[in-house]
KETI-842646 format. One line per 2 residues: number of its first residue (from 1); their letters; for each residue x, y, z of C-alpha. Coordinates in nm, 2 decimals. Layout:
NUM = a = X Y Z  ...
END
This chain:
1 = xx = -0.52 -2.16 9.43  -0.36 -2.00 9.73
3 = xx = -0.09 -2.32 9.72  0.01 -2.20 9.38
5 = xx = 0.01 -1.84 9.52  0.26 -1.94 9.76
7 = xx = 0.47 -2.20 9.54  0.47 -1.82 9.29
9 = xx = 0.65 -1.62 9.57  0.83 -1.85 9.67
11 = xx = 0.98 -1.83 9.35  0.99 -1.53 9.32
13 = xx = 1.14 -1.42 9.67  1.45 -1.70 9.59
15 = xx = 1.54 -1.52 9.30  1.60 -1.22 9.51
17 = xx = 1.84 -1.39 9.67  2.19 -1.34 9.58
19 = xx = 2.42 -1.58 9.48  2.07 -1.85 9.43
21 = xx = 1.87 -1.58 9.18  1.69 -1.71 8.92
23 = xx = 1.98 -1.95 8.74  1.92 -2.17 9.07
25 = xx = 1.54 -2.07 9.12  1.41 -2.22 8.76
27 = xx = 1.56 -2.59 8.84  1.42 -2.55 9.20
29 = xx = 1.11 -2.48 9.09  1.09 -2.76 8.87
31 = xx = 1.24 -3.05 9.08  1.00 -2.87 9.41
33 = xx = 0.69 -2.80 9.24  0.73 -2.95 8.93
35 = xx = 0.64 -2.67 8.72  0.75 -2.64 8.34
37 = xx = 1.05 -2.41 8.25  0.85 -2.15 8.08
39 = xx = 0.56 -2.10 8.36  0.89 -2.05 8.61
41 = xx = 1.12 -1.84 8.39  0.90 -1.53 8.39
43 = xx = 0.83 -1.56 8.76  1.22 -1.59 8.86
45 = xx = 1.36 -1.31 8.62  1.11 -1.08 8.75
47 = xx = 1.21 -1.15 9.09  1.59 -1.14 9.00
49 = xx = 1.54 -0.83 8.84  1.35 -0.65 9.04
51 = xx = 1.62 -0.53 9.31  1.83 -0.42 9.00
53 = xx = 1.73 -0.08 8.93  1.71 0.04 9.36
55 = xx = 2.04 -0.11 9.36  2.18 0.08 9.09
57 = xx = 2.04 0.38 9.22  2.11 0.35 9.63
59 = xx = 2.41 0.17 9.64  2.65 0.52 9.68
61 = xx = 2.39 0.55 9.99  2.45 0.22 10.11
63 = xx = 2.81 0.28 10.08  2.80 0.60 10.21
65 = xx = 2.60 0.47 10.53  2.81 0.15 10.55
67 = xx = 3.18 0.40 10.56  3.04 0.56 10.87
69 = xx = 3.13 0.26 11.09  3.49 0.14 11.17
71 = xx = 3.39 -0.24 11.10  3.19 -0.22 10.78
73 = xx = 3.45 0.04 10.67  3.69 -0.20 10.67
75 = xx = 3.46 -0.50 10.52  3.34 -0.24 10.22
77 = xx = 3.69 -0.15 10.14  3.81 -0.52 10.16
79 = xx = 3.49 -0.68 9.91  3.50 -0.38 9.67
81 = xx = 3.86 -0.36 9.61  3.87 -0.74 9.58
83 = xx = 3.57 -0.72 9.27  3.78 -0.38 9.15
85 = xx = 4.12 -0.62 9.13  3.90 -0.91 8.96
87 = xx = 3.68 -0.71 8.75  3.93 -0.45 8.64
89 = xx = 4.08 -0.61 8.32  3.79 -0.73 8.18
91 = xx = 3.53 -0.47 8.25  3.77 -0.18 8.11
93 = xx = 3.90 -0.38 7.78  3.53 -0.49 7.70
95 = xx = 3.34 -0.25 7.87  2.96 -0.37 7.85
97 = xx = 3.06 -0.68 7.70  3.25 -0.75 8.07
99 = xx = 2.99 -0.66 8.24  2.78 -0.90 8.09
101 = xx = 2.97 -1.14 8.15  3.03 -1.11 8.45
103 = xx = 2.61 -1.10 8.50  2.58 -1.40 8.26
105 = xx = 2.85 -1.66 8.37  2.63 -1.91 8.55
107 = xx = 2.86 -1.99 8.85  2.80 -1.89 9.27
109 = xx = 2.87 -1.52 9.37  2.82 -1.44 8.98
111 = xx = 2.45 -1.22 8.84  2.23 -0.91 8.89
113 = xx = 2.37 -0.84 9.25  2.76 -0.85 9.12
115 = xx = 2.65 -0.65 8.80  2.50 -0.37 8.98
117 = xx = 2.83 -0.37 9.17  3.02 -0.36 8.89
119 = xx = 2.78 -0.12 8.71  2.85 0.14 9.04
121 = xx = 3.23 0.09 9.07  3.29 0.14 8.70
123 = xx = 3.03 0.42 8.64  2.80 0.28 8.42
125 = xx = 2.48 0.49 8.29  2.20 0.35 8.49
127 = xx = 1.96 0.21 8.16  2.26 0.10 7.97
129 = xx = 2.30 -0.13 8.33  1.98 -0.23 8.37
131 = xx = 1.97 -0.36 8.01  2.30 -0.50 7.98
133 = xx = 2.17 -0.73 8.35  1.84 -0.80 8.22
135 = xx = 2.02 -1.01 7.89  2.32 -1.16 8.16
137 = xx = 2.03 -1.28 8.36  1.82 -1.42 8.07
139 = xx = 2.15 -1.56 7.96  2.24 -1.69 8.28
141 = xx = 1.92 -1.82 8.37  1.87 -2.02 8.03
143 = xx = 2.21 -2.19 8.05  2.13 -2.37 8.41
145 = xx = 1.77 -2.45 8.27  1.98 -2.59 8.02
147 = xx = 2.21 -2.80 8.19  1.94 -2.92 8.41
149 = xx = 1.78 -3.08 8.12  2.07 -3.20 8.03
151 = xx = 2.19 -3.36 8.31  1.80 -3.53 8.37
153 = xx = 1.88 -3.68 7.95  2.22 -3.80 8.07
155 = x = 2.14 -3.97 8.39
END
């Protein structure tokens, strides 16, 4: 009981993670603790999604606290205006449709943590984010189960 406890947050607590969330925490899960995909799934979204809406609301704050330092001034400006340059075209010809792509393309340094980014710099309405990064991680999430699966039927 309390092993499965812990295998649970551990779970749980990697799909927290940026950049591993739960498109890397589902096939971990399996391979590790050799759960099925549908006891993991529910786990890992929760825990991908559960930073979501404090990021959406505190990130100005973050910012904000971040500018007041010469250093992380210059960092902030550098990494914002970099997913501003990248983002730009996509997010302001398809709107919500960019954004969830951007949450859903299974690929590193993609998911929940660059959406609510996105979500901030292009002033998106806080529910309409949260939705639109719930289905990009579902999306996300399913595709790497999927291509797990696949590549255990391949090889």
């Amino acid at each position: 009981m309390i092993d499965q406890f812990s295998q649970v947050l551990q779970i749980f607590l990697y799909s927290m993670i940026p950049g591993v969330e739960a498109k890397i925490a589902v096939p971990f899960a399996i391979i590790t603790f050799g759960w099925e995909w549908w006891q993991v799934f529910p786990i890992a979204i929760l825990g991908n999604m559960i930073l979501v809406p404090v990021g959406l609301k505190f990130f100005k704050y973050e910012e904000q606290f971040l500018r007041k330092y010469e250093l992380s001034r210059r960092f902030i400006d550098n990494v914002l205006s970099r997913i501003r340059r990248r983002t730009d075209k996509k997010v302001q010809k398809y709107k919500s449709l960019g954004l969830l792509f951007f949450v859903a393309l299974p690929l590193p340094f993609t998911g929940a943590g660059l959406g609510v980014v996105i979500a901030y710099l292009f002033d998106f309405k806080f529910y309409n984010s949260i939705i639109i990064i719930f289905i990009g991680v579902i999306i996300s999430t399913t595709l790497t189960t999927i291509f797990y699966f696949m590549g255990l039927y391949i090889f």
